[in-house]
C-alpha positions in Angstrom: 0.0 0.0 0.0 2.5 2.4 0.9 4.6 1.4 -2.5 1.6 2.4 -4.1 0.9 5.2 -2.7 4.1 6.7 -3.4 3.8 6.2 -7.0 0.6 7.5 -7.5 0.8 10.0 -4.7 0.2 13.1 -7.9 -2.7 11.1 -8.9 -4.6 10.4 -5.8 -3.8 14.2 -4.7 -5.5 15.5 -8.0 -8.2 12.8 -7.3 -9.1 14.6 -3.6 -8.6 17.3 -5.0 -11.5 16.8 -7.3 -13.2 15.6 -4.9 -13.5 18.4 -2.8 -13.5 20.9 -4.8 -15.8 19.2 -7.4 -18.6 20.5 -5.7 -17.7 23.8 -4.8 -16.6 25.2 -8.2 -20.1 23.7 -8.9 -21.6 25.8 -6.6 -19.8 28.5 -7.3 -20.3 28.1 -11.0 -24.3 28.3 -10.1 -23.9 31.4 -8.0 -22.0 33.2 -10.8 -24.7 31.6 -13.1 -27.7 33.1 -11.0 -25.2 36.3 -10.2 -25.2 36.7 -14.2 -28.8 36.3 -14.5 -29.6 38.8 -11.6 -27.5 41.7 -13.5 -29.0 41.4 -16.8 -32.4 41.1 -14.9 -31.4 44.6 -13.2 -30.1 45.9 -16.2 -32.9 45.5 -18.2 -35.3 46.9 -15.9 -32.5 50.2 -15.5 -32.9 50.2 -19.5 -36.9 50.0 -19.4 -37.2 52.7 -16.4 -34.7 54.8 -18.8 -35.6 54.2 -22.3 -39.3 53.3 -22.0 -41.5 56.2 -23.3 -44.1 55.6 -20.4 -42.1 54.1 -17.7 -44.0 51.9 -15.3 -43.8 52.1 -11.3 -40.5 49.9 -9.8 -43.4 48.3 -7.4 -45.5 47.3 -10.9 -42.6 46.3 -12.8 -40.9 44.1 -10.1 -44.9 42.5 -9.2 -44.5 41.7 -13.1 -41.3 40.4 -13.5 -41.9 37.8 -10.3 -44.8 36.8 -11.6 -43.3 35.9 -14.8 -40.8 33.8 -13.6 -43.3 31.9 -11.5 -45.8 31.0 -14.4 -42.4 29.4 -16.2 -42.7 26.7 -13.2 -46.5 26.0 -13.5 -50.3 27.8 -13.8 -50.7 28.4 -10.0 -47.0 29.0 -8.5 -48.0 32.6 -7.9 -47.1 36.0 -5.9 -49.5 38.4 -3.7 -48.8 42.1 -3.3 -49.2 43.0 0.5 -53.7 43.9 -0.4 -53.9 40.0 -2.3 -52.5 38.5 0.0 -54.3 39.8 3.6 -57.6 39.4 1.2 -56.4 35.3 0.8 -55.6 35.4 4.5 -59.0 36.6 5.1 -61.0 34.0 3.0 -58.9 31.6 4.7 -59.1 32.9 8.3 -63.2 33.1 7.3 -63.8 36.9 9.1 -62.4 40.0 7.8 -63.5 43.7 8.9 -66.2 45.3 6.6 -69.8 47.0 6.3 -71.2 43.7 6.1 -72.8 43.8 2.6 -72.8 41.7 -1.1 -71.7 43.9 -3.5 -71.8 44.0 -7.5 -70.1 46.0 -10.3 -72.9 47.4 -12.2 -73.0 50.4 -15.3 -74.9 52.3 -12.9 -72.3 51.8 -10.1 -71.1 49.3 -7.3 -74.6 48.1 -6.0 -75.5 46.6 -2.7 -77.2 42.8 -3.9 -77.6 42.0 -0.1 -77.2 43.6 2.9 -75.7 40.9 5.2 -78.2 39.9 8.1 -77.3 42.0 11.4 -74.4 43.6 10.1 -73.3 47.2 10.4 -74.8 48.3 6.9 -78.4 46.4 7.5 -78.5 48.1 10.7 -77.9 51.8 9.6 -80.7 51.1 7.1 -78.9 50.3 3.6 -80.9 48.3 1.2 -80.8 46.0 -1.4 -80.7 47.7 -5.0 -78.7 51.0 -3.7 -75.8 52.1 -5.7 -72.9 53.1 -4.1 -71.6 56.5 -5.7 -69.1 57.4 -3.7 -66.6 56.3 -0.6 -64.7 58.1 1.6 -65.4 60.8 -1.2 -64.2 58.8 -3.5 -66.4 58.3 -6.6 -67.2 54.6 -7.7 -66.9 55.5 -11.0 -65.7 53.0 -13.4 -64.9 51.3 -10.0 -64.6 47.1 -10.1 -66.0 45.0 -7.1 -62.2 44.3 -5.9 -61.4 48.1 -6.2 -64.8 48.6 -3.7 -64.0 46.0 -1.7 -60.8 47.1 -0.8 -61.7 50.4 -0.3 -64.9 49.4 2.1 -62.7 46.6 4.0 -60.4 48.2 7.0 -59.4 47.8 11.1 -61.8 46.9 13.2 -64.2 50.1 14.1 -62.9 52.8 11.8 -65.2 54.4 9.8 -66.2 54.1 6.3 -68.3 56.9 4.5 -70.0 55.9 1.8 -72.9 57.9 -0.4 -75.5 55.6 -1.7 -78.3 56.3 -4.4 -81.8 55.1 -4.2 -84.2 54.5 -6.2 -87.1 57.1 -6.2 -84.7 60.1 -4.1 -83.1 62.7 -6.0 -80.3 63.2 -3.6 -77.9 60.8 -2.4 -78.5 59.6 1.5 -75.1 59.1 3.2 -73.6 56.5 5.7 -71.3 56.2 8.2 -70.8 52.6 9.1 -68.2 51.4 11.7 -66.5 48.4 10.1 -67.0 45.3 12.1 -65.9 41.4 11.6 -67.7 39.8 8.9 -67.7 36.2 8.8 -67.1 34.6 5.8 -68.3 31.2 5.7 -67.7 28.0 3.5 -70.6 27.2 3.8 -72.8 29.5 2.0 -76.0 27.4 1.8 -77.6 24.8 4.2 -81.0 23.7 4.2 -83.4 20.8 3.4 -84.4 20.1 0.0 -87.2 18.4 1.0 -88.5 16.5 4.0 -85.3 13.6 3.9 -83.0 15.7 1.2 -80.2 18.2 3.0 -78.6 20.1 0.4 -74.8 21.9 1.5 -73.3 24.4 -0.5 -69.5 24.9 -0.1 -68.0 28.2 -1.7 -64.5 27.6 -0.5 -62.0 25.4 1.7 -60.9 27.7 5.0 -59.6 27.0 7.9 -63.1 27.1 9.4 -64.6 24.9 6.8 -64.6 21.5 8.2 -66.3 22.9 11.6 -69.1 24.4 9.3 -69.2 21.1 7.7 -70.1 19.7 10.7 -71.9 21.5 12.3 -74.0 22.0 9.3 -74.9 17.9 9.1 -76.2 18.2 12.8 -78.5 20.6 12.2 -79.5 19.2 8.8 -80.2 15.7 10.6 -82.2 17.1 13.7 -85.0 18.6 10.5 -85.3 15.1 9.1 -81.8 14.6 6.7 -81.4 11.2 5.6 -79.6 11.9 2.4 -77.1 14.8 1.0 -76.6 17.3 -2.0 -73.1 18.2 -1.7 -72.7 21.2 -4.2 -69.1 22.4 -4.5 -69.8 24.2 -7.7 -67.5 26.5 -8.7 -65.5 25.8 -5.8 -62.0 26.8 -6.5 -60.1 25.0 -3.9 -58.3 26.5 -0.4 -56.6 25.0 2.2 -55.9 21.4 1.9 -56.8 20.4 5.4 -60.0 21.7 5.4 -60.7 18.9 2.6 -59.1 16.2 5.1 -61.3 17.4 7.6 -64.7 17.2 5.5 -63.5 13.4 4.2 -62.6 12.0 8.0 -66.2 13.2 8.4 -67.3 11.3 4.9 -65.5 8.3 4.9 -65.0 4.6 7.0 -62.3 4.3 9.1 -58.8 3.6 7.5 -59.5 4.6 4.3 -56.8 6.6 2.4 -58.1 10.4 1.3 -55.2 11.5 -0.3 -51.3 11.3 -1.2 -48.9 13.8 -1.7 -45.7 13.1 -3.7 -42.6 15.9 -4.0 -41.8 17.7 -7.2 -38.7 15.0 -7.3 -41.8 12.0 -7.8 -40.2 9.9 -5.2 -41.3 11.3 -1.4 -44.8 10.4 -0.9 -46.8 11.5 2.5 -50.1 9.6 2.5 -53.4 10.9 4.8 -55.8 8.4 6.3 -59.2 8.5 8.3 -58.6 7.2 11.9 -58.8 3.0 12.6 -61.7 4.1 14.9 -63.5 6.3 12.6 -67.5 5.7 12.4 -68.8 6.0 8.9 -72.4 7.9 8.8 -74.0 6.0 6.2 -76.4 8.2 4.7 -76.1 8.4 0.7 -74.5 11.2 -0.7 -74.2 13.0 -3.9 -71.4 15.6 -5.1 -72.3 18.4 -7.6 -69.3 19.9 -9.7 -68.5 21.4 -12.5 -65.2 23.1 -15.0 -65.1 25.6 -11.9 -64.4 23.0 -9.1 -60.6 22.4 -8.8 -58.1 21.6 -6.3 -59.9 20.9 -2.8 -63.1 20.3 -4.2 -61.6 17.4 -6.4 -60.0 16.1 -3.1 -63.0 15.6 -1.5 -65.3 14.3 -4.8 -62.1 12.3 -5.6 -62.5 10.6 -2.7 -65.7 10.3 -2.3 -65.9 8.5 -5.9 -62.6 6.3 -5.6 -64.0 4.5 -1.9 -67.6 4.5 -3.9 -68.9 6.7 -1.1 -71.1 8.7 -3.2 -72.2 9.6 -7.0 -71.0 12.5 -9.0 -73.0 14.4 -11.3 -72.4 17.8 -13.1 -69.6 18.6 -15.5 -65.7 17.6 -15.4 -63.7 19.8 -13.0 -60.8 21.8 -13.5 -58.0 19.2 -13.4 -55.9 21.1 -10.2 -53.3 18.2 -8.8 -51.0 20.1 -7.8 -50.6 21.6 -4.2 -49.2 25.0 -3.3 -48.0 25.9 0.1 -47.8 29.7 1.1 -44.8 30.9 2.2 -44.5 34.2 3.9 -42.3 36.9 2.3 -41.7 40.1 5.0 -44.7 39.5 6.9 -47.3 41.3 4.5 -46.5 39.3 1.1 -47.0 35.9 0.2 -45.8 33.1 -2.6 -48.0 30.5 -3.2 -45.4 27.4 -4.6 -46.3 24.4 -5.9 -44.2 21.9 -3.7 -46.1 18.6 -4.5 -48.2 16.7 -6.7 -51.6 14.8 -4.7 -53.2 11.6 -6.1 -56.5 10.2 -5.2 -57.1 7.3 -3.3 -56.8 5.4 -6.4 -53.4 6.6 -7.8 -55.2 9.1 -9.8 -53.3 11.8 -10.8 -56.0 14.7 -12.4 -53.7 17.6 -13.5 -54.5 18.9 -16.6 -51.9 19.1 -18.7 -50.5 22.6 -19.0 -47.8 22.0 -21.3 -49.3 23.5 -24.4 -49.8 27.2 -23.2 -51.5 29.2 -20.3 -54.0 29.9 -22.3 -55.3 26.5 -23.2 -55.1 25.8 -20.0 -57.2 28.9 -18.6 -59.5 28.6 -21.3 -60.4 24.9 -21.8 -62.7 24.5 -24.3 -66.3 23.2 -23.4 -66.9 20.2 -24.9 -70.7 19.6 -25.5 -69.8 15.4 -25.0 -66.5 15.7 -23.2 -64.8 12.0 -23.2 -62.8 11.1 -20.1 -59.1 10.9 -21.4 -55.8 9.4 -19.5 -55.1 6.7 -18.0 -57.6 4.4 -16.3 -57.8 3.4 -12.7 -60.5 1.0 -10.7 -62.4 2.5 -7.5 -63.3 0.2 -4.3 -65.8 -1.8 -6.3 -64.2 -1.9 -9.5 -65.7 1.1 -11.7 -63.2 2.7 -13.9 -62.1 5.9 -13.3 -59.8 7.9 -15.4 -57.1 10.8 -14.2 -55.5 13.0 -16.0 -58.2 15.4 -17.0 -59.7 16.8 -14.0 -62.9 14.5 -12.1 -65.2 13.1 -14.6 -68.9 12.8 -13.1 -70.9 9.3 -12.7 -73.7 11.3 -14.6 -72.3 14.2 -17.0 -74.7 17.1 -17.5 -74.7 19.6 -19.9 -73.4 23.2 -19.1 -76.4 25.4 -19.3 -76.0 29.2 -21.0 -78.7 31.8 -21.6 -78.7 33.2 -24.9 -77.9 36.5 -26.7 -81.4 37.8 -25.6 -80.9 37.4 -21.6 -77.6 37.9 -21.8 -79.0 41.8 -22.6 -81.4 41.6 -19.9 -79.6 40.1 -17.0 -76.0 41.4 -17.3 -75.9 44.0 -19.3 -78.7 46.1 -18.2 -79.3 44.3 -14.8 -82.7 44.2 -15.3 -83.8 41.6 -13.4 -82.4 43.0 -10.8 -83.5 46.5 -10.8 -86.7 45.7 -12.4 -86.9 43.5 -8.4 -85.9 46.4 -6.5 -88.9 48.9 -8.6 -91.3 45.8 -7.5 -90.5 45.7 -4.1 -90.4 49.3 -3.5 -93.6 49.8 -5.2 -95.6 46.2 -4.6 -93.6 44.7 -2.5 -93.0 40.9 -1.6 -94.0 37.7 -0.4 -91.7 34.9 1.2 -91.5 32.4 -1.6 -93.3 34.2 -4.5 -92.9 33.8 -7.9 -93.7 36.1 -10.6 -96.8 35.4 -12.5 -98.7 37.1 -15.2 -99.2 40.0 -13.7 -95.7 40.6 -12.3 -94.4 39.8 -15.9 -97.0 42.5 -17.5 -95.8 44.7 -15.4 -91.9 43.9 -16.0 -92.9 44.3 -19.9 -94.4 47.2 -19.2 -91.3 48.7 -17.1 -89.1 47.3 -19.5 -90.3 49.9 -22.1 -89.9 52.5 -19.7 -86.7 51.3 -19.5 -85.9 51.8 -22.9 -85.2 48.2 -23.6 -85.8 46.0 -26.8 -88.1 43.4 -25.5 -89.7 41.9 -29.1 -93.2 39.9 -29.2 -90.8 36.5 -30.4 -87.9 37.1 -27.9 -91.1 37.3 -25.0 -92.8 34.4 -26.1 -88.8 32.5 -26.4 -88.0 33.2 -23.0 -91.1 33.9 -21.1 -90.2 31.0 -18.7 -86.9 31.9 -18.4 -87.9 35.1 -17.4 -90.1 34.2 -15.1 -87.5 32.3 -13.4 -84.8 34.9 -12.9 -87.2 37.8 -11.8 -88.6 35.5 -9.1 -84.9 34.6 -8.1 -84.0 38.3 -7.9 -87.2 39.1 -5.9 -86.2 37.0 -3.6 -82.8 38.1 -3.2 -83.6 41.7 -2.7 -86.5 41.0 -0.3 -84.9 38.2 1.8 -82.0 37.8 1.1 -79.7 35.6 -1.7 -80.5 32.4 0.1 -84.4 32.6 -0.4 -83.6 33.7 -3.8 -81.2 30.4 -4.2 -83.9 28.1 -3.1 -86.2 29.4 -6.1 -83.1 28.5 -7.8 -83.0 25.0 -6.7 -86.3 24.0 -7.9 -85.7 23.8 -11.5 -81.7 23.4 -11.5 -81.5 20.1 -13.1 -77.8 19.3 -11.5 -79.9 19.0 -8.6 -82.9 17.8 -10.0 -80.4 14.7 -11.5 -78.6 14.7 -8.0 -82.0 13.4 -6.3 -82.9 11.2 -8.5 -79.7 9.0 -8.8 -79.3 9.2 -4.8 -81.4 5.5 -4.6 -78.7 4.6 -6.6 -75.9 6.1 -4.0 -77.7 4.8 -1.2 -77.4 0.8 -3.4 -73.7 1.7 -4.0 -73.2 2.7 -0.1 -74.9 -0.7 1.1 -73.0 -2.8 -1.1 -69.5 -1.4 0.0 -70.8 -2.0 3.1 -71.8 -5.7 2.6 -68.3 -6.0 1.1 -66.4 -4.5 4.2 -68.5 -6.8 6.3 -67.7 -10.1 4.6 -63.7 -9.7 4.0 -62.8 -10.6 7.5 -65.1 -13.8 7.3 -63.6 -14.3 3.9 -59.8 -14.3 5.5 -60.8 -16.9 8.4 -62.4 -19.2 6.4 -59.0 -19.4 4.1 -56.8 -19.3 7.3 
């Protein structure tokens, strides 16, 4: 050994040498790498702050350049300014400090849809169908939603002024509302369908969600609930244990709900219901559609893979990957994709995103959309496929208005204000609908109006009309959950939902059976 070493003692120091300093002048060949990058980066932005015949703010630039560099990782890797993210720690935190009011951009202004029942704006008297002209001085015109939002939302018991105007006064009244907490539930909607039918609406995934959830069952089952409507329509995700929470309540005990696997492929954290969990079996059904995505398709994921429940609606978004939010500075925020999640049944149901942002925001709506991707088997055996979002047990089509109500509903908001005239001047029953003589009087407003209502676009859409004025009606004189339950009655998601829950409840009992007989199956063999 030590003849050898002293003949090759050149060659084994240049092999340590190599060794040890291998990695370092990798290193430092990446930090002069990103070094390099970082000065062109800052030069360029010198030059366009310089050159650029309408230079933009550093602060609007730099939000720009981040954001940039994010969407070259994936479609939701994404950074909040210090106002986006305390508004996304607000919807998680589900309270935030406000007037307490629904609010819409309209062409005549921001209008209040809904006061919110008991807050600060209900109790100094604003109504539903006033159009907020001005704030703090401020005028709302050309104003978005956001912009009002933002500008009505502030610390706890500070004053907002706002100047509101109303139909049949000349002069604006004015308000001065302390802001107070606001809660912001998940759960928008609970209530029974009918006498054995609850139906629970979940908006988003907070950190209060899976409390509401809960809470929202009990109270569903002491009026008679023997069956559930889950709608997470248009749901567009939140935080991930809020979905864990809602399937621990869903599912048997020691079933998987969902794995997690690093950007590498190779770590993999796996979440499971408790060994002692109970399972509630009352049949179940989950309403989604193109807008549900990333929590949402946890939970109906789930749900379908163990057999728990049926699906029905249209595909979801296809949203597998996970983001965790990392504080920047105390008031920003970076929302990075760190993981991939599978269902229960290895699913993975990322769209693919390869082919351009703009495919993948704008997916186009296929009237007969086929599942695509690879195929996987649930509990009992159904196929499933990933890939491509969750397809439903029972795909329905997406319904649009036409041209025609279109017009009427958001461009002139006349169902709306044509609600607030009716009320004001008629006013409104709990649970009325409009019938002929409501809808001669809407015709006969409508030319007041100024608006193009033909004899053949009437007859066309008399039904339809009918429909949306009792909805609005509702949601001006009661509030947007009586006008959602007018909804309800001829939605045929939900129509489709009840009927196909015999066939949830058949699906639930045979898993069931099946649990049952496996440990009896195993001694028999033993």
């Amino acid at each position: 050994m030590a003849r050898f070493i002293k003949r090759n003692w050149m060659w084994l120091v240049l092999t340590a040498t190599i060794a040890v300093a291998g990695p370092l002048l990798a290193r430092s060949s990446g930090e002069t790498a990103r070094q390099r990058s970082l000065d062109t980066l800052t030069e360029i932005m010198d030059l366009v702050q310089k050159q650029s015949p309408e230079p933009p703010p550093p602060r609007q630039l730099t939000h720009a350049t981040i954001q940039g560099m994010l969407h070259t990782l994936d479609p939701h890797s994404n950074y909040m300014d210090e106002s986006e993210f305390r508004l996304l720690r607000e919807e998680q935190k589900g309270s935030f400090f406000g007037i307490g009011a629904i609010i819409q951009q309209h062409d005549q202004g921001i209008a209040i849809i809904s006061p919110m029942k008991g807050g600060p704006a209900e109790r100094l008297g604003v109504r539903s169908g006033d159009i907020i002209k001005e704030i703090d001085g401020t005028s709302t015109e050309g104003m978005t939603s956001n912009a009002a939002l933002q500008k009505l939302r502030g610390e706890k018991g500070t004053l907002v002024e706002i100047a509101v105007q109303r139909a049949g006064i000349a002069e604006f009244l004015r308000f001065s509302i302390p802001r107070a907490e606001v809660p912001t539930n998940s759960v928008y909607y609970s209530f029974m369908l009918n006498p054995t039918t609850g139906f629970i609406l979940i908006k988003d995934f907070g950190e209060t969600t899976a409390d509401e959830f809960e809470r929202a069952v009990a109270t569903l089952k002491k009026q008679g609930m023997k069956q559930l409507i889950l709608d997470l329509r248009s749901n567009g995700g939140g935080v991930l244990d809020a979905a864990i929470g809602i399937c621990r309540q869903l599912l048997g005990p020691d079933q998987l709900i969902v794995s997690q696997k690093g950007r590498d492929g190779r770590e993999e954290n796996q979440t499971r219901t408790s060994k002692g969990a109970q399972l509630d079996p009352f049949p179940l059904a989950i309403l989604i559609n193109r807008g549900s995505a990333s929590a949402s398709e946890i939970v109906t994921g789930a749900v379908q893979d163990h057999d728990r429940g049926l699906v029905v609606g249209q595909t979801s978004w296809g949203k597998g990957l996970v983001q965790s939010v990392l504080t920047i500075s105390r008031s920003r925020g970076l929302a990075l994709t760190t993981a991939r999640y599978y269902t229960p049944s290895g699913r993975s149901i990322q769209r693919d995103y390869t082919h351009g942002l703009d495919d993948y925001y704008n997916p186009e709506d296929e009237k007969d959309a086929k599942p695509q991707g690879p195929a996987f088997k649930t509990d009992l055996g159904r196929t499933v496929y990933g890939g491509g979002g969750i397809n439903p047990d029972y795909p329905m089509p997406t319904l649009r208005f036409n041209e025609f109500m279109v017009d009427l509903r958001f461009r002139h908001q006349a169902f709306f204000r044509f609600a607030v005239h009716e009320k004001e001047h008629f006013g409104i029953k709990p649970g009325q609908h409009a019938d002929e003589v409501i809808m001669a009087r809407f015709r006969a407003w409508a030319l007041e109006q100024k608006l193009t209502v033909g004899d053949k676009d009437w007859d066309a859409n008399l039904a339809s009309m009918q429909e949306q004025i009792s909805i609005e009606m509702q949601n001006v004189a009661y509030g947007i959950e009586a006008g959602f339950k007018i909804q309800c009655e001829k939605d045929p998601v939900i129509l489709k939902a009840l009927e196909i829950l015999p066939e949830a409840d058949a699906l639930l009992q045979k898993k069931q059976l099946l649990q049952r007989s496996a440990p009896a199956t195993v001694a028999t063999l033993r």
